[in-house]
N, C-alpha and C positions, 0 to 999 in steps of 0.2 A: 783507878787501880794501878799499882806499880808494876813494873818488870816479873819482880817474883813473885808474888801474886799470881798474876797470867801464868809463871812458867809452871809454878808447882800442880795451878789446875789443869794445865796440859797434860804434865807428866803424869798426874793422877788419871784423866782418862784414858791415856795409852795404856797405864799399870792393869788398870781395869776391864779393858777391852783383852790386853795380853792374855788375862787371869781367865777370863769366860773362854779363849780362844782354846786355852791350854787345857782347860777340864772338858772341853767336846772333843778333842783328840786324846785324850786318854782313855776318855768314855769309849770313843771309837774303833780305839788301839791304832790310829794312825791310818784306817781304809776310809774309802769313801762311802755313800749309801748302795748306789750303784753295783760296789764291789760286794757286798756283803750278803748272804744270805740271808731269808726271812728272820729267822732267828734270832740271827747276828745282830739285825737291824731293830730287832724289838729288847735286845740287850744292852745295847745302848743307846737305844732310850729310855730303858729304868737306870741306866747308868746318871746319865744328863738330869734325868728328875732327883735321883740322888745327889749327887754332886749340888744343885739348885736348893735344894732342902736343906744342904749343909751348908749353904753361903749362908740363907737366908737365917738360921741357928747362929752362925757366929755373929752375925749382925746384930741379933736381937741379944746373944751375950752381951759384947761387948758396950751395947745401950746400959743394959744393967752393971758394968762392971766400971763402971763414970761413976 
């Protein structure tokens, strides 16, 4: 494997890792579980299952859009 090779699949799984990090803090609104009320805490997590459903949608798009 050459240099760019290695770098691009690095920076691909930091992109990756950034992208999941960034849609449970949205989900969240920024608190932690701790902070949150029952409620709170059961709203996002239909948020995160949302959020997951739509990755997983654009993935199987974009298969079909090859």
């Amino acid at each position: 494997m050459n240099a760019e090779r290695l770098i691009r699949m690095g920076m691909r799984m930091l992109m990756r890792k950034g992208m999941r990090k960034g849609a449970q803090i949205a989900a969240s609104r920024g608190k932690k579980p701790d902070e949150m009320t029952p409620e709170e805490r059961q709203q996002a997590k239909m948020a995160q299952e949302t959020a997951r459903k739509a990755q997983k949608t654009a993935r199987v798009a974009r298969r079909f859009m090859r």
